[in-house]
C-alpha positions as CSV (number, residue, x, y, z in Angstrom):
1,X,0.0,0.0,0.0
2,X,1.2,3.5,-0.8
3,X,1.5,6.0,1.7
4,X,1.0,9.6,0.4
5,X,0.7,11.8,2.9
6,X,5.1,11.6,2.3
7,X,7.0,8.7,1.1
8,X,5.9,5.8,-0.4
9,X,5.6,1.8,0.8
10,X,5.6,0.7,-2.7
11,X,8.0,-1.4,-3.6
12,X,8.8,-2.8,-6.7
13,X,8.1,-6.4,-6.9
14,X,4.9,-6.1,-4.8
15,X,1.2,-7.0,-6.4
16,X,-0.8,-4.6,-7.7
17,X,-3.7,-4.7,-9.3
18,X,-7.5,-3.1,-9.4
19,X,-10.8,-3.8,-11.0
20,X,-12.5,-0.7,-12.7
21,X,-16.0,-1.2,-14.4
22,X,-19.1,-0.1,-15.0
23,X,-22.4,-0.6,-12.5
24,X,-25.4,1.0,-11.3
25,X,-26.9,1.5,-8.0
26,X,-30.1,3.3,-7.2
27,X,-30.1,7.0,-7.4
28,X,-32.7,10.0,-6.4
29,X,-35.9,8.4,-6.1
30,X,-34.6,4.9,-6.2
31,X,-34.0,5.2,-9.8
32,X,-31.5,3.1,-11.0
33,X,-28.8,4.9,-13.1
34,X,-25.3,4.1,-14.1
35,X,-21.6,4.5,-12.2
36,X,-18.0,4.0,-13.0
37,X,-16.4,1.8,-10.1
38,X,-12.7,1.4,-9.7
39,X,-11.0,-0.2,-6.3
40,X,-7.9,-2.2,-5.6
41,X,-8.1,-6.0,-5.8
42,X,-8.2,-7.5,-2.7
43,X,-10.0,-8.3,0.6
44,X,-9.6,-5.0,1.8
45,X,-11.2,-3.6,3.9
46,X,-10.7,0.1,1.8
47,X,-12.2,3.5,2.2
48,X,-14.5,4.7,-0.1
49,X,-15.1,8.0,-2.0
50,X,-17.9,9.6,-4.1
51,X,-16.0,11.1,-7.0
52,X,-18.4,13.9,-8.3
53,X,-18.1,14.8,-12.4
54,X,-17.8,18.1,-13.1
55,X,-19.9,20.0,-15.6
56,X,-18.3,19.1,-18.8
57,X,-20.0,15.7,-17.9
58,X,-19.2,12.1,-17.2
59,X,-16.0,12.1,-18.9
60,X,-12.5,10.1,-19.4
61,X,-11.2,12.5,-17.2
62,X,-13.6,11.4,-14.1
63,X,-13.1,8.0,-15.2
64,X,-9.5,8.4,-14.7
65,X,-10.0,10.5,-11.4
66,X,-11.9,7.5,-10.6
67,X,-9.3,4.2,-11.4
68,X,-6.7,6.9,-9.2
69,X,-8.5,6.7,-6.7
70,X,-8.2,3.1,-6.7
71,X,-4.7,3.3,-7.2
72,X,-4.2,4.9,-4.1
73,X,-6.4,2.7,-2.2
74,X,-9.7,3.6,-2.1
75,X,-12.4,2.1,-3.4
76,X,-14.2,4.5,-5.9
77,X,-17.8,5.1,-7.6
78,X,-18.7,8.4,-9.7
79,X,-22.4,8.1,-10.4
80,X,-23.5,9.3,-14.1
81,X,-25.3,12.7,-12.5
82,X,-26.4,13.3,-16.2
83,X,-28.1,9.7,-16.9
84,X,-31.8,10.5,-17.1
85,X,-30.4,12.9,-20.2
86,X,-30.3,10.5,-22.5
87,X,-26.8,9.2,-23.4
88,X,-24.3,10.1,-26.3
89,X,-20.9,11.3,-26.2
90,X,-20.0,12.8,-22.5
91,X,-19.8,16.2,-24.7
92,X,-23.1,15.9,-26.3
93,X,-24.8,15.0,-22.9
94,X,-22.9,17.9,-21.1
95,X,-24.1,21.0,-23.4
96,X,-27.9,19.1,-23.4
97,X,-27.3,19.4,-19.5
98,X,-26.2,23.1,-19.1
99,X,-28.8,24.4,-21.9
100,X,-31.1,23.0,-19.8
101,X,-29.8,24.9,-16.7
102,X,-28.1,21.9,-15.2
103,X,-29.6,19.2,-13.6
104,X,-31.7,19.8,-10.1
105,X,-29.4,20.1,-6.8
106,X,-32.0,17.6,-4.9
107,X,-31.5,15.2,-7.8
108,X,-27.9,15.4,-7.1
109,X,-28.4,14.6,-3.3
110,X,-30.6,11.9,-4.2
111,X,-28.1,10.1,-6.6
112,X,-24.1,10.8,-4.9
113,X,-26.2,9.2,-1.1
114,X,-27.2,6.3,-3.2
115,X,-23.4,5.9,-4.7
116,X,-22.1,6.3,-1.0
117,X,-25.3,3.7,0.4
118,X,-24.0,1.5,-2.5
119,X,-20.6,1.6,-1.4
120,X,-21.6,1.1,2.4
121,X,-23.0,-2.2,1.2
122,X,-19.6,-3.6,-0.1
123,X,-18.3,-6.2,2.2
124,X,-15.0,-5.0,1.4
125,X,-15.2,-1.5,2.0
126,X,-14.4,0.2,5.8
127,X,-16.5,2.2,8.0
128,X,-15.4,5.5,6.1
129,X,-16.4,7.4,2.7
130,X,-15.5,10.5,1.4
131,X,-17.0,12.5,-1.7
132,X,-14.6,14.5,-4.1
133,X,-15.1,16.7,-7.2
134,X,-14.2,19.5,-9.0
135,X,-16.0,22.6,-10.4
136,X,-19.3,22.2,-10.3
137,X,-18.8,18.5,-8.7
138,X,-16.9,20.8,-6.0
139,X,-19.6,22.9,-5.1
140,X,-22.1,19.6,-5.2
141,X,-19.3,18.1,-2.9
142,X,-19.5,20.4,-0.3
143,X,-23.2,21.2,-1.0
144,X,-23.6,17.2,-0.3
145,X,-21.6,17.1,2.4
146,X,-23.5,19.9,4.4
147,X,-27.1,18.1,3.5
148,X,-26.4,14.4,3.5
149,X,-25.2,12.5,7.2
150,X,-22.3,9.9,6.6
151,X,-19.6,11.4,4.6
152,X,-16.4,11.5,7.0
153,X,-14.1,13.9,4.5
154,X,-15.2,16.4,1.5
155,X,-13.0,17.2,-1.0
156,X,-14.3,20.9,-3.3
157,X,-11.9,21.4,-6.2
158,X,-12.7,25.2,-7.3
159,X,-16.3,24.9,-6.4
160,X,-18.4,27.7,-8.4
161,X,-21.5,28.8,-7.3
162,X,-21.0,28.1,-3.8
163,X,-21.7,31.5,-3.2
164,X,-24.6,32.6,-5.1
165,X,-26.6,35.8,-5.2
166,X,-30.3,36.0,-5.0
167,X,-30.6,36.6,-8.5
168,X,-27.9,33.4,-9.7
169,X,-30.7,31.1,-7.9
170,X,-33.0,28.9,-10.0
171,X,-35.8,26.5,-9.6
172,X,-33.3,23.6,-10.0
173,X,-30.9,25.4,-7.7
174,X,-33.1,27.3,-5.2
175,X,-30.8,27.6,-2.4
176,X,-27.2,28.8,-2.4
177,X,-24.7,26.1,-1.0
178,X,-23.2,28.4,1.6
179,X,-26.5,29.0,3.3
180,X,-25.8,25.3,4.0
181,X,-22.6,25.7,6.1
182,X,-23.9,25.2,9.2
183,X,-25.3,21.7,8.6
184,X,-21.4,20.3,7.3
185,X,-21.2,17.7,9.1
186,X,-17.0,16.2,8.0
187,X,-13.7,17.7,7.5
188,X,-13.2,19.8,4.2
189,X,-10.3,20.4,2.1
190,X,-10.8,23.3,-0.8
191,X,-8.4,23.9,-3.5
192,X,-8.7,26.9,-5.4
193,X,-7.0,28.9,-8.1
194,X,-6.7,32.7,-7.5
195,X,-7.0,33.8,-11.3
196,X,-10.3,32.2,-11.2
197,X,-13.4,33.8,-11.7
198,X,-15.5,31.2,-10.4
199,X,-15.2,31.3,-7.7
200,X,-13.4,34.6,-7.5
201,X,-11.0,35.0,-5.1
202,X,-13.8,37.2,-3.3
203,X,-16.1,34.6,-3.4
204,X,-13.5,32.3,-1.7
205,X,-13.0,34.5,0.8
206,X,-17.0,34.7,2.0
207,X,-16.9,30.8,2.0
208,X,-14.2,30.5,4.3
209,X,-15.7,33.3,6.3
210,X,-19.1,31.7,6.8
211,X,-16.8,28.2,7.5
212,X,-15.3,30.3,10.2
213,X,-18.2,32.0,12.0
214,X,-19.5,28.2,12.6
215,X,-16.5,26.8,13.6
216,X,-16.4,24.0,10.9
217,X,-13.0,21.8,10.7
218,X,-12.1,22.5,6.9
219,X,-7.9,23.8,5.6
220,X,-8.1,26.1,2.0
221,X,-5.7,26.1,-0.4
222,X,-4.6,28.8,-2.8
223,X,-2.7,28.9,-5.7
224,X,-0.8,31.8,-7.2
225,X,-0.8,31.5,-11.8
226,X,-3.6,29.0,-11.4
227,X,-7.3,29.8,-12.7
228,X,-10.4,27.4,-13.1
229,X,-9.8,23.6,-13.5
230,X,-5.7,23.6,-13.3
231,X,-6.0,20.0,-12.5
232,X,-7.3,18.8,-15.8
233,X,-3.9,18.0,-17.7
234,X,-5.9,17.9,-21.5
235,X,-6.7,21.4,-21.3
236,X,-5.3,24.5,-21.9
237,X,-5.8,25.4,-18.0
238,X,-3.6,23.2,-16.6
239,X,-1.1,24.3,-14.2
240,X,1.4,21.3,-13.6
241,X,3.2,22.7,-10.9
242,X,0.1,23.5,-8.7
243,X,-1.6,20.8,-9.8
244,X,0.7,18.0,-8.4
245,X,1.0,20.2,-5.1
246,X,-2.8,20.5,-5.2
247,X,-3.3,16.2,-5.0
248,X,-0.7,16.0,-2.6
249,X,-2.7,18.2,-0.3
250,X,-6.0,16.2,-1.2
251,X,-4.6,12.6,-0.9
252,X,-2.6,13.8,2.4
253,X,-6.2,14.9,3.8
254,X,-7.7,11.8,2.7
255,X,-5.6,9.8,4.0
256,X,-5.9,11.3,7.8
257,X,-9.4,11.3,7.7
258,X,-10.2,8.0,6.1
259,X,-7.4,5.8,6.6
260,X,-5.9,6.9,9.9
């Protein structure tokens, strides 16, 4: 087993090996939709994490977020938040989704609690889960994590509209995810870039504020000549530098709050 928070156990003529497919579990109203499931191979037991797609959709990216996951030890599901859509290329889904305005933030709920119920269920899979993601998945993560008991560590890459004004809300969205705070109910790591404009740097700010004021157990980190999604390595955005620095921090969190 690896140990990232510094060093590594590896060595190299240990075992390694992990099984990554497709499943479904049941969602938001006990509808049954699709999810891509990656963990290590053996008995275990491993941690397990909600891996929330961002925006663009349910891409190779997120599938590739997910089998890292594995990698380091976790046992991993990201649910298909965009399956009632109808299905096509994760491009052609993803612009259906936002010119529709997104899909509805209790939907959302509903369908990342039955991904961490499913994982719960696993016989091989410990006491703990956490949930991760990344633009909007960040927001939805910490959004989640403030409305749903039983996540023990939330992970909100460069969550936008955490922060929302009165006129940004929407039948679908009705209720800013800041308003939430007070209900967060597990540690949180955020990871933001300061060239961003969603969130803004302001925006950031007013987040950590109102994580102050209720006295929530979360760490923030900023980078300098990083903007939105300087994570995602097959895009003009990425930042390589801050982005390696960025998963150290997030596997190093993860690792004290659901492996320790």
């Amino acid at each position: 087993m690896r140990n990232i928070g510094g060093g590594s156990m590896y060595q190299t003529n240990m075992y390694e090996g992990m099984l990554a497919e497709t499943v479904t579990h049941r969602g938001a109203n006990g509808e049954v939709i699709n999810a891509y499931f990656a963990r290590p191979l053996g008995a275990g037991p491993f941690p397990g994490i909600v891996v929330i797609h961002h925006a663009p959709g349910w891409d190779e990216w997120y599938r590739e977020c997910t089998r890292k996951f594995a990698h380091h030890g976790y046992a991993a599901i990201s649910p298909d938040l965009y399956f009632r859509e109808g299905h096509g290329t994760p491009e052609d889904v993803g612009a259906k989704v936002r010119a529709a305005g997104g899909v509805p933030d209790d939907q959302v709920v509903g369908d990342v609690e039955g991904a961490m119920r499913y994982l719960r269920s696993l016989p091989f899979v410990n006491s703990k889960v956490g949930v991760f993601g990344t633009c909007s998945g960040g927001r939805n993560a910490f959004f989640v994590a403030c409305r749903v008991k039983g996540f023990d560590a939330a992970v909100e890459c460069w969550g936008g509209r955490v922060v929302m004004s009165k006129e940004d809300l929407t039948p679908k969205q009705p209720v800013a995810p800041i308003d939430y705070t007070k209900d967060l109910s597990c540690p949180l790591i955020g990871v933001f870039g300061n060239e961003d404009k969603s969130p803004s740097p302001e925006q950031v700010n007013r987040h950590e504020e109102e994580l102050k004021k209720h006295r929530k157990n979360y760490e923030f980190h900023r980078y300098d000549g990083a903007g939105h999604g300087f994570f995602y390595y097959d895009r003009p955005a990425y930042r390589q530098e801050q982005a390696v620095d960025g998963w150290k921090k997030v596997l190093a969190f993860l690792e004290k709050h659901l492996k320790a």
